[in-house]
N, C-alpha and C positions, 0 to 999 in steps of 0.2 A: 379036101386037103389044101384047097388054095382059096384064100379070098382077095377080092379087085375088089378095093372101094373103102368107106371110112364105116366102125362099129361107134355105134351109139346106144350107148344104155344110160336113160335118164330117169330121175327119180324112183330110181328101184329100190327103196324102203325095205321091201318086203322079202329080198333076197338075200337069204342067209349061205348061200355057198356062190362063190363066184364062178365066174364061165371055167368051164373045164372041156376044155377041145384038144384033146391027145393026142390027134393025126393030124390038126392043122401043123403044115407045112412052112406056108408063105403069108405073109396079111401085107398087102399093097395100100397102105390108107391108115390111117389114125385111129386108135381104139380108145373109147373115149367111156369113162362111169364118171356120173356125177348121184350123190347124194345117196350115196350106197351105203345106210348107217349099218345094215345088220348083218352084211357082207365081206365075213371077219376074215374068211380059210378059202383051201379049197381049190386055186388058183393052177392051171394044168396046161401049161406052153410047151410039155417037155420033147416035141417033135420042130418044134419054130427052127427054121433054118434061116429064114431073110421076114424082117421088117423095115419095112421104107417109111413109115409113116412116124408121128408121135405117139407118147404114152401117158394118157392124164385121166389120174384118177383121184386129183383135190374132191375133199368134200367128204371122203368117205372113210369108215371106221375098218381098217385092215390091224391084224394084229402083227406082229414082229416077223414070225413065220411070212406072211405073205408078202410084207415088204421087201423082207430079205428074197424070197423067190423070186417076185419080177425083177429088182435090181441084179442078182446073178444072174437070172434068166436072158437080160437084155442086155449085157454086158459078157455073156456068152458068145453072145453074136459076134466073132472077133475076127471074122474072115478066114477060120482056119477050121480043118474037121467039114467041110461041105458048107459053111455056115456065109453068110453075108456080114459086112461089118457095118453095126448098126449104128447110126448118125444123127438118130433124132431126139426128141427130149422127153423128159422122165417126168412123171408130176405125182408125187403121191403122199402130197403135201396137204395141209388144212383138212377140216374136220378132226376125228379122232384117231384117225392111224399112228399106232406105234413108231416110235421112231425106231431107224435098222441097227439091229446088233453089228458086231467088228465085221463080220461076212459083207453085209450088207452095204456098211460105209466103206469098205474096200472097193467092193463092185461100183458105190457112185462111185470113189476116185479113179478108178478106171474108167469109165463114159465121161466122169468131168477132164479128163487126161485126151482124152478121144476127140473132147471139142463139144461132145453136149453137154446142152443143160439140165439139169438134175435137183429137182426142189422134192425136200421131201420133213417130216416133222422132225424139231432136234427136242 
């Protein structure tokens, strides 16, 4: 339910559904995909109540759906409802990832409103 420390997933090509961890709680540390072309869906934070860390997943092919869910997802984080308010940066930018539907571009303006940075495909 709780992880200390930074997630690294690198050159994962071959990953067509991304991390789906339903009970994780807390992530203390940076989660980090790089080069994740066939890891389009699938995305599953929906227990996240605090991240302290960054969010960067330049490089990889996520479809609109996914975008959209990590941007509300961590833009969720709004200190209310049990939640921590989240303060680090967004990246889920380069490669082929969709760029986010109005849902989506709302939640950045809300974390860009918050103070983070937020790069994502237009």
């Amino acid at each position: 339910q709780y992880a200390y420390g930074s997630f690294y997933l690198l050159q994962n090509q071959q990953m067509t559904t991304a991390p789906s961890l339903p009970s994780l709680i807390e992530i203390h540390g940076d989660f980090s995909m790089d080069v994740c072309t066939s890891c389009v869906n699938g995305f599953n934070f929906n227990s996240l109540k605090l991240f302290s860390g960054n969010f960067n997943a330049s490089t990889c092919a996520f479809n609109q759906t996914t975008v959209d869910y990590i941007l509300t997802k961590l833009a969720s984080l709004d200190g209310t409802n049990g939640t921590t308010l989240f303060t680090g940066s967004v990246n889920v930018s380069g490669g082929t990832s969709s760029t986010p539907s109005t849902a989506g571009l709302t939640a950045a303006a809300t974390l860009t409103a918050r103070g983070c940075s937020v790069s994502y495909n237009s």
